[in-house]
C-alpha positions, 0 to 999 in steps of 0.5 A, a space after each residue: 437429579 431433577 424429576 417432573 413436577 407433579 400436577 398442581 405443583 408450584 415453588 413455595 416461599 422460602 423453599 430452595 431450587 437449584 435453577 437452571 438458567 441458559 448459558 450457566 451454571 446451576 445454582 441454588 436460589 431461594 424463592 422470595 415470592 408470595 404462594 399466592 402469585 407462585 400458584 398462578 404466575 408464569 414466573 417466580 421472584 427469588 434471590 440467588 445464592 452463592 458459596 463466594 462469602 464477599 466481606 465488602 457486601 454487607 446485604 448478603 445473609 449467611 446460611 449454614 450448610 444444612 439449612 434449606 438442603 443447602 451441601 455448603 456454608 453459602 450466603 443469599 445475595 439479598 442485593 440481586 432479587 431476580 424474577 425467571 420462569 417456574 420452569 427454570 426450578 428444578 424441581 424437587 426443592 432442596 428443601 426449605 429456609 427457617 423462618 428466622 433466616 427468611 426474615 433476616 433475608 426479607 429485611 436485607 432486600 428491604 434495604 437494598 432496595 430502599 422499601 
């Protein structure tokens, strides 16, 4: 169940949000962005999650059930990084990525997107 943010409160890199966009279902997303922009923007970079594995994408990391809060195997769609206001996160966070697999995500979208 989401609750208010505290004062002061703002998504961590890495951290996983259940995000709450108009018209759709909710679903799980990791932020990508930096702490520095998320302490002040408006808005937050991430990549959205899905429990759909799809073979034919080879940009999409794998994530254990388990990791970052995650209830199911799911995998991060490093080919769709979207930006949405701060507060379409539910908060609290479901938890939070490993390092390993936030670099495996890092390097998928830096591919995807030719950087």
């Amino acid at each position: 169940m989401a609750v208010r943010a505290p004062a002061g409160w703002f998504p961590r890199r890495g951290e996983v949000y259940r995000v709450s966009l108009p018209g759709r279902k909710r679903r799980p997303a990791v932020v990508l962005s930096a702490d520095a922009l998320n302490r002040f923007a408006l808005d937050v970079c991430l990549i959205p999650l899905t429990t759909m594995y799809h073979g034919e994408f080879s940009l999409r990391v794998a994530l254990a059930a388990g990791e970052g809060g995650l209830d199911r195997d799911s995998w991060a769609k490093c080919e769709q990084v979207h930006t949405i206001e701060k507060k379409l996160l539910l908060y609290p966070p479901l938890g939070r990525l490993s390092v390993a697999s936030l670099r495996r995500i890092e390097e998928a979208v830096r591919v995807a997107l030719e950087l």
